[in-house]
C-alpha positions in Angstrom: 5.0 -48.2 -21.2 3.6 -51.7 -19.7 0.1 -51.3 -17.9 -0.6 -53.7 -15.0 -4.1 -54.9 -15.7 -6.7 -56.1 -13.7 -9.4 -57.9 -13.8 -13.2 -58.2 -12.4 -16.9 -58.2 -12.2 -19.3 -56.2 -10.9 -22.8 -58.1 -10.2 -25.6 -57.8 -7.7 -29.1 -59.0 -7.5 -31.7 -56.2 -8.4 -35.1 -55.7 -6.9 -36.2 -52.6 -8.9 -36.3 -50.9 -11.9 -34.1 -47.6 -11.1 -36.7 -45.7 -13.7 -40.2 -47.1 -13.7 -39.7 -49.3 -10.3 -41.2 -52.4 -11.3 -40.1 -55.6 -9.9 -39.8 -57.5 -13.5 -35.9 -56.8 -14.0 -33.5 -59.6 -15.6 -30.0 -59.9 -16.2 -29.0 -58.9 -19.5 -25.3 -59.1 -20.2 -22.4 -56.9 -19.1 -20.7 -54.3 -20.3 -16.6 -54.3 -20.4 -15.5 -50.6 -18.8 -11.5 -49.6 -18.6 -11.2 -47.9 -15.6 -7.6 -46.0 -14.5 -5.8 -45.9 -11.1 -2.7 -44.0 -10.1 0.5 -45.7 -11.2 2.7 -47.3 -8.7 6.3 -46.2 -9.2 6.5 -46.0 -13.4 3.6 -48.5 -13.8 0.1 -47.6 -14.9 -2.9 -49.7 -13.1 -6.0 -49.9 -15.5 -9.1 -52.3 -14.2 -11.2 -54.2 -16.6 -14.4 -53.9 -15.3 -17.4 -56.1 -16.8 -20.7 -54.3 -15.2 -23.8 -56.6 -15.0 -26.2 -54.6 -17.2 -30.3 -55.2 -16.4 -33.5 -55.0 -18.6 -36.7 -54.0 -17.2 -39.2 -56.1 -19.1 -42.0 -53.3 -18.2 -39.8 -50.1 -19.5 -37.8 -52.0 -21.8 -34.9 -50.0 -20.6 -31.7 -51.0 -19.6 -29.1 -50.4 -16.5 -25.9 -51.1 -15.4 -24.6 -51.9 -12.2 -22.9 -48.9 -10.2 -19.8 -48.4 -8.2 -18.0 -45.8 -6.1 -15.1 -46.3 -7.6 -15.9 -43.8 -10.5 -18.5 -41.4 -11.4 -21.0 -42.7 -13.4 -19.9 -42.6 -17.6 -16.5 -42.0 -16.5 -13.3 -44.2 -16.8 -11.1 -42.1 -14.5 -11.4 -43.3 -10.6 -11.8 -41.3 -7.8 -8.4 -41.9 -6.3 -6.6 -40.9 -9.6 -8.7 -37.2 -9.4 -7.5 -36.5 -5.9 -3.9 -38.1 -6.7 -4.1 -35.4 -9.8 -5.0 -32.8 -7.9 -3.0 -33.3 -4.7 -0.1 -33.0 -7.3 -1.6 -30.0 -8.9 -1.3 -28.5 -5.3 2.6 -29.2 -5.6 2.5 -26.6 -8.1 3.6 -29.3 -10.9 3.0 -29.0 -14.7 0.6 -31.1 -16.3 3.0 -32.9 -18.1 4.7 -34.0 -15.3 1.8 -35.2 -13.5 0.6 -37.1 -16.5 3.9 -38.7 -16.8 3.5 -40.0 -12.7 -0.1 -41.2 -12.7 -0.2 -42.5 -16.2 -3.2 -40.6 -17.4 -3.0 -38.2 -20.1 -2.7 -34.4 -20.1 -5.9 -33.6 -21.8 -7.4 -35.7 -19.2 -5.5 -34.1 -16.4 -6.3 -30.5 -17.7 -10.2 -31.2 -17.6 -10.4 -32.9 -14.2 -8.4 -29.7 -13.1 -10.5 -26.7 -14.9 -13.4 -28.6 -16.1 -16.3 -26.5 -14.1 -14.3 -24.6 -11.7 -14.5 -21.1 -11.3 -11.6 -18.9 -11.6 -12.7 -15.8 -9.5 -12.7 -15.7 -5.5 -16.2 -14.5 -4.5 -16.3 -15.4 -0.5 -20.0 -15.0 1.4 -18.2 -11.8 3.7 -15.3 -9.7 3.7 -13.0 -10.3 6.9 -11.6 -7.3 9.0 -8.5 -7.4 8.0 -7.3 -7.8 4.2 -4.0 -7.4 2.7 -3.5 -6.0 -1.0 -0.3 -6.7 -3.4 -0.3 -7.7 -7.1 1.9 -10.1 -9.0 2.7 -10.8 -12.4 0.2 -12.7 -14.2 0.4 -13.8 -17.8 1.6 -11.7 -20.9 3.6 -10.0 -18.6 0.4 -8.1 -16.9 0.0 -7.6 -13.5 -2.7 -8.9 -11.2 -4.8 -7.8 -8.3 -4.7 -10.2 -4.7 -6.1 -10.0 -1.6 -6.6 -12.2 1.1 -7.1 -12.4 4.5 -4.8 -10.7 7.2 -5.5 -13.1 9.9 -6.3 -16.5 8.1 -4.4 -16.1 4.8 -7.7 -17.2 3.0 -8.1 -15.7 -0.6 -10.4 -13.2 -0.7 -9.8 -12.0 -4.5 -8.1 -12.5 -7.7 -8.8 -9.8 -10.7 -7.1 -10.2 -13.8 -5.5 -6.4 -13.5 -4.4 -4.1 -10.9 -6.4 -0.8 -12.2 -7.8 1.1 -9.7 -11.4 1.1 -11.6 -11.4 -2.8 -11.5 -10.6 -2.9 -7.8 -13.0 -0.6 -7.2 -16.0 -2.0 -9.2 -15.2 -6.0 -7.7 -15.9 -4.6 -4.0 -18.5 -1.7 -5.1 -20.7 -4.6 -6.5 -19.9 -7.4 -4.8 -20.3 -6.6 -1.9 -22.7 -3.7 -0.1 -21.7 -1.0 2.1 -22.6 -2.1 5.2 -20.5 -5.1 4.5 -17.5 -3.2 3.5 -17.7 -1.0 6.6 -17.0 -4.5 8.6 -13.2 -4.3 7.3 -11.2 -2.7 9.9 -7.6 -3.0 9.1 -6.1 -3.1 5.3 -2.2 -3.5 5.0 -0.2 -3.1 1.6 3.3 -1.9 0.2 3.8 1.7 0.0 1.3 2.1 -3.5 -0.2 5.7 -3.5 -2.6 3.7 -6.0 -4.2 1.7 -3.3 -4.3 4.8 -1.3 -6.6 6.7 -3.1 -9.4 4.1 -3.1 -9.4 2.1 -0.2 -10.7 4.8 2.1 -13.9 5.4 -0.4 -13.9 1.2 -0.4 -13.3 0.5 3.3 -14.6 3.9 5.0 -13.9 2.6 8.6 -10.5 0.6 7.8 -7.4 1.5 9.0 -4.1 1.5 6.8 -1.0 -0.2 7.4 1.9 0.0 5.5 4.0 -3.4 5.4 7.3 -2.8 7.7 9.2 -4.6 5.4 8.8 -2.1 2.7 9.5 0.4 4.9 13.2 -0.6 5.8 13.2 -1.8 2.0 12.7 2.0 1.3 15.2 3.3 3.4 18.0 0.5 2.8 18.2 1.7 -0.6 19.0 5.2 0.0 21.5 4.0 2.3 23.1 2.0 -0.6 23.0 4.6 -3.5 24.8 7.1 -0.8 27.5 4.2 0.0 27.8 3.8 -3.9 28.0 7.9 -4.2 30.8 7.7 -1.9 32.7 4.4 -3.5 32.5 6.5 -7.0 34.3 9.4 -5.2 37.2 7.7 -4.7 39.9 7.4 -7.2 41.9 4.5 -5.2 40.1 1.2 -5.2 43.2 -0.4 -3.1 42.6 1.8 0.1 40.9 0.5 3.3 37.7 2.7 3.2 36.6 2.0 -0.2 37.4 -1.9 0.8 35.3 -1.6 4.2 32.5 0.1 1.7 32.3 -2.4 -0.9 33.3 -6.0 0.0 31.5 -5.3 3.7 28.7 -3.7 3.0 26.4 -6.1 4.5 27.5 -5.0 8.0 26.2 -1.1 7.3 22.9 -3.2 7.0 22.8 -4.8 10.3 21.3 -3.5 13.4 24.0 -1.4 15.2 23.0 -2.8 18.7 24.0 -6.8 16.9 27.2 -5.1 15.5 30.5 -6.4 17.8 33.1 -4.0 19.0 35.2 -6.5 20.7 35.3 -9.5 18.7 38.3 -10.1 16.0 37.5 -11.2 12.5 39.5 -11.7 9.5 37.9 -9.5 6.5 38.8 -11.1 3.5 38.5 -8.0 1.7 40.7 -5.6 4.0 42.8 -8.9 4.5 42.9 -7.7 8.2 41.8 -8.8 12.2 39.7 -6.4 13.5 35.7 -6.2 14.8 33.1 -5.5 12.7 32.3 -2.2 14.7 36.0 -0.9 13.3 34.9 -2.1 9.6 31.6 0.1 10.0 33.7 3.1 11.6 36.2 2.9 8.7 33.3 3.6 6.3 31.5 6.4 8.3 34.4 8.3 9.3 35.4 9.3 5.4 32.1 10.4 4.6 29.7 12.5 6.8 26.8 12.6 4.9 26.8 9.3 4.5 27.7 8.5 8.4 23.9 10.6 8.6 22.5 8.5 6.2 23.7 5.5 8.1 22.0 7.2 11.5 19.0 8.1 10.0 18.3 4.2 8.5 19.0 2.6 12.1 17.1 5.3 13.8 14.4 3.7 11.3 15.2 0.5 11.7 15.0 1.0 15.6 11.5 2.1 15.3 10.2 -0.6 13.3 11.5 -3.4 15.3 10.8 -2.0 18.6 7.7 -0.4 17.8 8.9 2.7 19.4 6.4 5.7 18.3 8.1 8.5 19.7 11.7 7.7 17.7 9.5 7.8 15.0 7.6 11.1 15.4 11.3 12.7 16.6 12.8 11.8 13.2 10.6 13.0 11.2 10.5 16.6 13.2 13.8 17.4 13.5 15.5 15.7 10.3 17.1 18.6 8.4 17.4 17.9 4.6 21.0 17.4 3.3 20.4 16.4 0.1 21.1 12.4 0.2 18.5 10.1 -0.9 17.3 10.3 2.7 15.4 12.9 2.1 12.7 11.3 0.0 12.8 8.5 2.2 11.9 10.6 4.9 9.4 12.9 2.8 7.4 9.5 1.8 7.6 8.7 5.3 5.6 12.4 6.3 3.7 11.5 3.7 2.3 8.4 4.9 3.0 9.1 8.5 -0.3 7.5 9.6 0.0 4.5 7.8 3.7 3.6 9.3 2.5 4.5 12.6 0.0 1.9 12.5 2.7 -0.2 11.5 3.9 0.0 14.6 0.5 -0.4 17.1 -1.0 -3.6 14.7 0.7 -6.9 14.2 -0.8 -7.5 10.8 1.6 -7.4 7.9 1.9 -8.5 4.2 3.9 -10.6 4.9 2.1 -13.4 4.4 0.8 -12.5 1.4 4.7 -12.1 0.2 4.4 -15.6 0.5 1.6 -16.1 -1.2 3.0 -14.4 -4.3 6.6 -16.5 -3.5 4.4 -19.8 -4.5 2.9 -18.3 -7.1 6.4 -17.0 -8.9 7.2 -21.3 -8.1 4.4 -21.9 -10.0 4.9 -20.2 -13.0 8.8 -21.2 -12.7 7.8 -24.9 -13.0 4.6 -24.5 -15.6 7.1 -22.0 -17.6 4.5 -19.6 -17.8 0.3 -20.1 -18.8 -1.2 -18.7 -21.7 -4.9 -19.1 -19.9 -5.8 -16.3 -17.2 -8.6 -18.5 -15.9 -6.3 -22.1 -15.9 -3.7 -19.6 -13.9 -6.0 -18.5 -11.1 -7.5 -22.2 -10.7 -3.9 -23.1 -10.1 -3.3 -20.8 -7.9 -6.5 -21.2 -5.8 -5.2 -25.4 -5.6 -1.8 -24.6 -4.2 -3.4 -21.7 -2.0 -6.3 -24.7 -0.9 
């Protein structure tokens, strides 16, 4: 690849010695230094900087003449760092970003992790913090927090054990500090559970909404595929309406129309997508309950509404459907969903957090260094 090179001198007139400061300082040659810019399109830039070096006649040491353009003993400029690491934050691999500046990757990879720690370790906890692990490297999983309110990181352990949890907050941070934490959401993870009332003694949990309809959605699709492996005849409407259509028996009911005509590809009819949902329902009773009991919970998460809530789980009668552990996970955790319903906090930000993260690893194809992995992800989290 061609270079574009530059060339210059950098001179001034010294009064003092920078080590012994006497005044008896004389020019004494210069010094040819190679220093690298970002490229422009596919074309490296590299300067050829002759520095005016000094002797002290009193010392007998000798200096060179400074610039900002570059630390000091370094070839590498400051605007190629920040260009390096503004792509870093892209969540590009290093080969690709040694292949647009025109530096190489071993120089990349130490301007990226050279002195940078890979563990979050802020000054105070916040009071509210959301919990969720991803998969990390040799296909282990990894502890994250951050958060609620600002999305800032507040932790990244290289497992998800409940002893390393436990001992990051225990001795990083004091009691009186972790009592400051009001508020800690998460998925539904009877692991996190356990510990986060001895870690966070005054916090209240709250269990992602998401994962709550998550929950119940699947037990309303293994009862719809129950009833499509009942039937024999995979040409009649009903097992049609179930299968090709089954998006619609995930929609709120209140969204579904009853009076306008569509054509359903699969039934190869005109009717509403109220008569497609009734076609399913009808054949099946206990699924037509299952289907009830999901929008009565799906009703109550997105209109906050307590009371449908606390009348579900009262007078639901088991039937033996996958319902039923829905709703005994629900009694379970019946504190944690109802906060879920008085609090705006949610993980779902940090789902996002973990969605760059999977982007991350997609486009690196995976790291073999814990440490390099957590630096990365604190740049594209910066």
């Amino acid at each position: 690849m061609h270079e574009k090179l530059l060339s210059a001198t950098l001179t001034y007139r010294v009064e003092r010695c920078i080590y012994c400061e006497s005044t008896d300082v004389v020019r004494n040659g210069t010094r040819l230094t190679k220093l690298k810019f970002p490229s422009i399109g596919e074309q490296p830039i590299r300067l050829n900087l002759r520095k005016q070096r000094y002797l002290c006649r009193s010392c007998q040491r000798t200096f060179s003449a400074q610039t900002d353009i570059a630390p000091t003993n370094h070839s590498i400029t400051h605007r190629a760092a920040h260009e390096i690491v503004t792509l870093a934050k892209k969540s590009l691999p290093v080969k690709t970003i040694s292949e647009i500046v025109g530096i190489s990757a071993s120089s990349i990879q130490r301007i990226l992790y050279q002195g940078q720690r890979a563990l979050v370790t802020p000054p105070e906890l916040p009071a509210a913090l959301s919990f969720d692990e991803f998969r990390s490297t040799q296909n282990c999983f990894s502890f994250i927090c951050i958060n609620a309110k600002t999305h800032a990181l507040v932790a990244l352990l290289p497992n998800r054990s409940s002893n390393t949890i436990k001992d990051y907050f225990n001795n990083t941070y004091s009691l009186s500090e972790r009592q400051k934490v009001k508020i800690v959401t998460m998925d539904l993870n009877a692991q996190y559970q356990n510990f986060v009332r001895h870690l966070f003694p005054k916090a209240q949990i709250v269990f992602d909404r998401f994962h709550i309809v998550q929950l119940a959605g699947r037990a309303l699709d293994h009862e719809r595929l129950q009833a499509l492996k009942s039937m024999t005849d995979h040409h009649d409407r009903t097992y049609k309406a179930l299968k090709n259509n089954w998006r619609l028996f995930h929609q709120d009911e209140n969204q579904i129309s009853a009076s306008e005509n569509k054509y359903y590809r699969g039934l190869n009819e005109f009717m509403t997508a109220q008569n497609v949902v009734d076609l399913g329902l009808d054949a099946f009773p206990r699924f037509k309950q299952v289907y009830h009991d999901y929008q009565t919970i799906l009703s109550f998460i997105r209109n906050r509404d307590r009371a449908a809530l606390q009348q579900l789980v009262m007078n639901y009668q088991p039937n033996g459907s996958a319902m039923d552990t829905v709703i005994r996970t629900i009694q379970k955790n019946y504190l944690g969903i109802r906060n879920a319903c008085l609090y705006e906090y949610s993980n779902g930000p940090l789902e996002g957090v973990n969605r760059k993260i999977k982007e991350l690893k997609r486009s690196c194809y995976g790291f073999r260094s814990l440490s390099h992995f957590f630096i990365r992800i604190k740049l594209i989290h910066a």
